[in-house]
Every structure is written in C-alpha cells, then in structure tokens.
C-alpha positions in Angstrom: 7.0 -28.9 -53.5 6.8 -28.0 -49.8 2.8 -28.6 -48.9 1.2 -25.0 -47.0 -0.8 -25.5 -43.6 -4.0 -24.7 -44.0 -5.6 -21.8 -42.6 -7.2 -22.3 -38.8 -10.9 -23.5 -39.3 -11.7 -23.5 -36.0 -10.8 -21.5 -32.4 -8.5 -23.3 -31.3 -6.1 -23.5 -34.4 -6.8 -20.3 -34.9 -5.0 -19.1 -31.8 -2.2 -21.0 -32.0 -1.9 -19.3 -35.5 -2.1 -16.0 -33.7 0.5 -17.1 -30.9 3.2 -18.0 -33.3 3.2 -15.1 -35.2 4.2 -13.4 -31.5 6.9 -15.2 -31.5 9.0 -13.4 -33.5 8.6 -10.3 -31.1 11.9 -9.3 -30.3 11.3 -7.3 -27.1 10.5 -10.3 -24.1 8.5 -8.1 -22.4 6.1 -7.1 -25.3 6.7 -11.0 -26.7 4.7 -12.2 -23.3 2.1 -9.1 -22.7 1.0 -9.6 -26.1 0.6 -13.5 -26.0 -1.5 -13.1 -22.7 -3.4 -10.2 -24.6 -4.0 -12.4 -27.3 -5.2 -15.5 -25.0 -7.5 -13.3 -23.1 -9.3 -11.4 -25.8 -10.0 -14.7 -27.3 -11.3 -16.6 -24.5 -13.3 -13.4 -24.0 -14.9 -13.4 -27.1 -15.6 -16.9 -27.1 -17.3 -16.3 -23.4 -19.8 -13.9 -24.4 -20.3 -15.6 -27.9 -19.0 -12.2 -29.4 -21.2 -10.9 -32.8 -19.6 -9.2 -35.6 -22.1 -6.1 -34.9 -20.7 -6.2 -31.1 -17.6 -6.5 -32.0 -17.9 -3.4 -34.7 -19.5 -1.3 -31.8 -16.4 -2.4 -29.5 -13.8 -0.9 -32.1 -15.8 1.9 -32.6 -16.0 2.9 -28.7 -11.6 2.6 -28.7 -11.7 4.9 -32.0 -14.0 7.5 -29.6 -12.0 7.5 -26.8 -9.1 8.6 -29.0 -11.1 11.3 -30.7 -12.2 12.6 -27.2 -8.9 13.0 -25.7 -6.8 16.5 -25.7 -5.5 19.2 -23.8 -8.3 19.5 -21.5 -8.8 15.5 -20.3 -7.5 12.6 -21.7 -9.8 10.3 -22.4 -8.0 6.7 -22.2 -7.1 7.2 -18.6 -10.2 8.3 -17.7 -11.5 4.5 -19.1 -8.3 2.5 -17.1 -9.9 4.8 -13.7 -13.8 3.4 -14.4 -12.6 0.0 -14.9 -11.1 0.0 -11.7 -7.9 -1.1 -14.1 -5.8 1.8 -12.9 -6.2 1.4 -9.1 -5.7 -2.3 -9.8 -2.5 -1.7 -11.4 -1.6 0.6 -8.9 -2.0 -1.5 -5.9 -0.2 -4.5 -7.1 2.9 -2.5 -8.2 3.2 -1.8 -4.6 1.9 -4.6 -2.6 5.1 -5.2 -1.5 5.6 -1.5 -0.1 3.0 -1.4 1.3 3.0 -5.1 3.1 6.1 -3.3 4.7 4.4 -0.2 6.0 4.6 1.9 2.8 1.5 4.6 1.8 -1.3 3.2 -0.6 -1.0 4.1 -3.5 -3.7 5.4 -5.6 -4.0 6.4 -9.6 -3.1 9.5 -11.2 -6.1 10.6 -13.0 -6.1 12.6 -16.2 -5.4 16.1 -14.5 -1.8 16.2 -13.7 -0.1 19.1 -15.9 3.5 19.4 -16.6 5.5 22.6 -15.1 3.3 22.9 -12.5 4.6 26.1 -10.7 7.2 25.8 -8.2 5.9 26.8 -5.1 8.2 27.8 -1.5 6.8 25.4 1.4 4.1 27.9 3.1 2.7 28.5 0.0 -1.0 29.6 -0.6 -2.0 27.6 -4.0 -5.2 29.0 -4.0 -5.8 32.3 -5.8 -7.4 34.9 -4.4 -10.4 34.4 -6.3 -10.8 31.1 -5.1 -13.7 30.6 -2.4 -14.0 28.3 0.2 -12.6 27.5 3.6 -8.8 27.5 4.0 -7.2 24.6 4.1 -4.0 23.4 6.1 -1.1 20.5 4.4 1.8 19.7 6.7 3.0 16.8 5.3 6.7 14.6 5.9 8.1 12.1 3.1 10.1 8.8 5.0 11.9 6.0 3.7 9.9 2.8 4.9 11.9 2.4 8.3 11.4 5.9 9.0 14.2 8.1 7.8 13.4 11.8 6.6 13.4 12.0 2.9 15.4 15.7 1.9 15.0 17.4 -1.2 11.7 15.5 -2.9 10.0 16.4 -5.5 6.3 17.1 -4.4 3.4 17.3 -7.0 0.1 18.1 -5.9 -3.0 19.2 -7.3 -6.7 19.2 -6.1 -10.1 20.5 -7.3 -12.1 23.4 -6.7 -14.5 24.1 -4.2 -17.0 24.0 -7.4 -15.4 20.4 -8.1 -13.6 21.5 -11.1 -10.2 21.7 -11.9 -8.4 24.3 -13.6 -8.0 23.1 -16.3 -11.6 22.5 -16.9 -12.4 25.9 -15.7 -12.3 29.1 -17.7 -12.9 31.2 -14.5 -10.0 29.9 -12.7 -6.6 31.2 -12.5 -3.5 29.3 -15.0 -2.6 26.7 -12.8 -4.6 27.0 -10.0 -4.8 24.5 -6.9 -1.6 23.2 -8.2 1.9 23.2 -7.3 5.3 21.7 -7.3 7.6 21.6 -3.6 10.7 20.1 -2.2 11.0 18.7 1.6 13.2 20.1 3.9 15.6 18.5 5.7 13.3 16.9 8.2 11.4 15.9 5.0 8.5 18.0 5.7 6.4 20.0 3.2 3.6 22.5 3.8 1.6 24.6 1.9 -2.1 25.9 2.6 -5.1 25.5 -0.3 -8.9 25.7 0.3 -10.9 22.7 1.0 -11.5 20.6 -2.2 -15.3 19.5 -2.8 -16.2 15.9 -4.9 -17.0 15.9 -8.4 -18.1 13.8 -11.1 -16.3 12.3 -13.5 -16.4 14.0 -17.1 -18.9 12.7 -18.8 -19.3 14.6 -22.2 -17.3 11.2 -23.8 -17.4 7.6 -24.5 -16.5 6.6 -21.1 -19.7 8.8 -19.5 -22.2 7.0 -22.0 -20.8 3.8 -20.7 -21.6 5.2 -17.4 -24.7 5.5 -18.4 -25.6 2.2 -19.9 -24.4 0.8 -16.7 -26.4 2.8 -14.7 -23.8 3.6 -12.2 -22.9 7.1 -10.4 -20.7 9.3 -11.7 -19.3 10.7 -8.4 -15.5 10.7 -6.3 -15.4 11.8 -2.9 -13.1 15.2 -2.6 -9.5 14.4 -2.1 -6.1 15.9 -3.0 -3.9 14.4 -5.5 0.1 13.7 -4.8 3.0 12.4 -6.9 6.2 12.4 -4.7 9.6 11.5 -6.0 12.9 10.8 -4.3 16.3 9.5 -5.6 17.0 6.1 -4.9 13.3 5.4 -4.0 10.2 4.4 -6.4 8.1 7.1 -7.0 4.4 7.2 -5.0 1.2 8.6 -6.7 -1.5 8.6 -4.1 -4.8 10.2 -3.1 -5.8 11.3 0.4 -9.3 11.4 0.5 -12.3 13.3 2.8 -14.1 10.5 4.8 -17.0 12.7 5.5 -18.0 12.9 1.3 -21.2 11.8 1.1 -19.3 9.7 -1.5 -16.4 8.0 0.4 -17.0 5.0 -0.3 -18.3 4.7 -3.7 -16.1 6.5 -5.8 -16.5 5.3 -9.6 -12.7 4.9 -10.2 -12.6 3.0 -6.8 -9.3 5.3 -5.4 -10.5 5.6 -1.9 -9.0 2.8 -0.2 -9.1 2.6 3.6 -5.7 3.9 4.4 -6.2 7.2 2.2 -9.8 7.8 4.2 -9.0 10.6 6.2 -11.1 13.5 8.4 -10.0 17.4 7.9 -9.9 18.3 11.1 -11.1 21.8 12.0 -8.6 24.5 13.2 -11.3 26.2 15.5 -11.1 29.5 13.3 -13.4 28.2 10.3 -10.6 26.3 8.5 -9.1 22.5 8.4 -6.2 21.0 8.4 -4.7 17.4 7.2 -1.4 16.2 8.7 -0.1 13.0 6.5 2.9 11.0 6.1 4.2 9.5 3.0 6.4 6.4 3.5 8.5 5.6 0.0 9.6 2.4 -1.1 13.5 1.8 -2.6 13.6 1.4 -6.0 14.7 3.2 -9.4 13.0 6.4 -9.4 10.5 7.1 -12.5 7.7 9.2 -12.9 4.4 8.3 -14.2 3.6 9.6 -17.7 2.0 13.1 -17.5 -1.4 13.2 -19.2 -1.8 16.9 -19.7 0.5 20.2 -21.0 
C-alpha cells in the first residue's frame, strides 16, 4: 500500500502544495502568472501577519467591487487606476516605445463606450447644450521615426465642463464629448470640444470608502482621453492632461506623467487650443478591452 504525504503543517510546505497543483495548468502563460500570484499573496499574508477576520473583510471588499460595477462605471478598473496598478502596467508595456521617442502612455479609465459616433475631422463633439469655452484638437499620428500614420482609428472622449461624463449625466446629450475619427493622409485629425474641467473619482463604491480610510484626495486634473489604433502598429491609450489644474500633479490614479502635462493655449477670442502629436510603436494591433456599452 502506497503511503499518502501528509498535508502541509506549516507555510512553507504549504506553498509548495499550492505550486504543484499549478502545474498541471496547461496554458504557459496562466501556468507562470498564477505561480507568481500564488507566491506573492502568500508572502503578503505572511508580511502583515494576515487574521482570519482581515482576511474575511478582504474577500468581502472583491465581492463589492463586483456588485458595484455596470453600465454606468465599472468598478474593477476604477481599483487597478487607485492602485496606481493600471498606469504601472501601462508604462512598462511601452517602456520600450517610449525609450525610442514614442507618446506616454496612460490608462483607459472606466468611461470608454463602444460605437462611439463616427465623427468627420472638424467635427464639434460638444452639443449645443454643452457650456464652456470652446476648445481646439489638431492633432497628427506618426510612426516612431516620423512617418504620417493614414487612415487611424481615433477614439476620444473627455468630461464635462461640470466634470462629469456622459454617461454619468442624465442632462447630457447620448454620447456626448465623445467621438470616433480617422487621419488623413498627412495623418492629421481635428475636431473642436469645450474645455474639459477635473473631477473626482466616483466614490459611491468600495473603491471611494477605501479612499477614505486612506485619507487621500479624490481628484484628477482635467484632461482628454485617446485610444489610437493603426495597422501594423501597437495600439496607444493616453491622456493629455491641463498643467494649470489645481490638481496636476496629484491625480489619485497617478495618469499625469510629465510628457502628457500640457498648457491650452488661448486663441485670443476666448477659446484654447492643444496641438499634440502621437508617435505609435510597431507591433500587432489590439485594442484594449472596452469597459462600457
């Protein structure tokens, strides 16, 4: 008769135990998130001499995060951004890129929306019964020595004056302050808005009591969202942000880098304008997953 192991008595064992069973993943990639996973989570909870109570109230704090996600904010992303694990994520993907002159990239948020509306370059995204100053994009997407990037796919999407977007807002316009364009064959893009104002972060959910606990602020700095995507070349989710927020530099998903720090300048007639260039890396071409409908 074959004699059983017996069951891991102590930390150690016990994660080898937990290992093994890994290894029968089938999927490489899984097979070595999942082992690092597990090694983490238990040197965490051996760090901070984890409680069964703590632990409960841990579990119970993932369970609310999926209860307060839906079709108006999504919930898990909104954790990823005020862990600064998004950004994080975000720049090391394209460390390379951007070493060889490529655009910072930045997260993208719970408010993107599939079918944004296709919108001709020159377009006003604003509707009518949007207030605030207008607000001038002339924008060109280049390969990372330079070259004109035709026909990409342009996503972009901002906040109200109010700090609210859309989607949030039952006095705004279906798909407001969004829209979908294509360059030209320069690679340029245009399209005029009204100046975006900072917000806070939603804070009705888990991730806004955790806010609280930590006694941190609640506020990003006013900025203008863009996904662009290119055949033959990685796709680029960025930010471009308003240095002169009063917060700039302490935005609580920690987007604003340096590089996406820019000034609106006035147009001398009341208005602003932002002139940008997007520089895309080569690569296989996939877009991020799409939080909202």
């Amino acid at each position: 008769m074959t004699k059983q192991p017996l069951p891991a008595s102590n930390p150690a064992a016990l994660l080898e135990a937990v290992l093994q069973t890994n290894e029968t993943t089938r999927n490489p990639r899984l097979k070595e998130v999942m082992a690092a996973a597990i090694r983490h989570l238990h040197a965490f909870a051996i760090e901070v001499d984890l409680t069964p109570d703590e632990l409960q109230v841990g579990l119970d704090f993932l369970v609310a995060i999926g209860k307060a996600t839906g079709p108006k904010k999504h919930e898990g992303i909104l954790l990823a951004d005020i862990l600064g694990l998004a950004t994080l994520v975000q720049l090391r993907n394209a460390r390379d890129a951007v070493a060889a002159g490529g655009t910072e990239p930045a997260l993208v948020g719970p408010f993107w929306r599939e079918n944004q509306p296709l919108r001709e370059n020159g377009a006003h995204i604003a509707s009518d019964a949007t207030p605030g100053p207008r607000f001038e994009v002339r924008g060109r997407v280049l390969s990372l020595d330079g070259k004109p990037l035709a026909g990409a796919r342009i996503e972009t999407w901002q906040a109200s004056p109010e700090g609210l977007y859309e989607n949030q807002d039952e006095a705004q316009e279906h798909m407001n302050l969004r829209g979908r364009l294509e360059t030209d064959a320069q690679g340029r893009f245009w399209f005029t808005s009204v100046r975006p104002a900072g917000y806070p972060v939603p804070t009705d959910g888990p991730c806004g009591e955790l806010l609280a606990a930590q006694g941190r602020k609640v506020m990003r700095p006013a900025h203008l969202h863009f996904i662009v995507a290119a055949e033959g070349y990685k796709v680029l989710a960025t930010q471009i942000f308003d240095i002169e927020d009063p917060n700039a530099f302490e935005d609580v998903v920690f987007g604003a880098v340096g590089s996406l720090l820019r000034k609106f300048e006035p147009d001398g007639d009341g208005g602003y304008v932002l002139d940008i260039e997007l520089r895309l890396e080569p690569g296989e071409t996939r877009l991020p997953h799409c939080p909202l409908p």
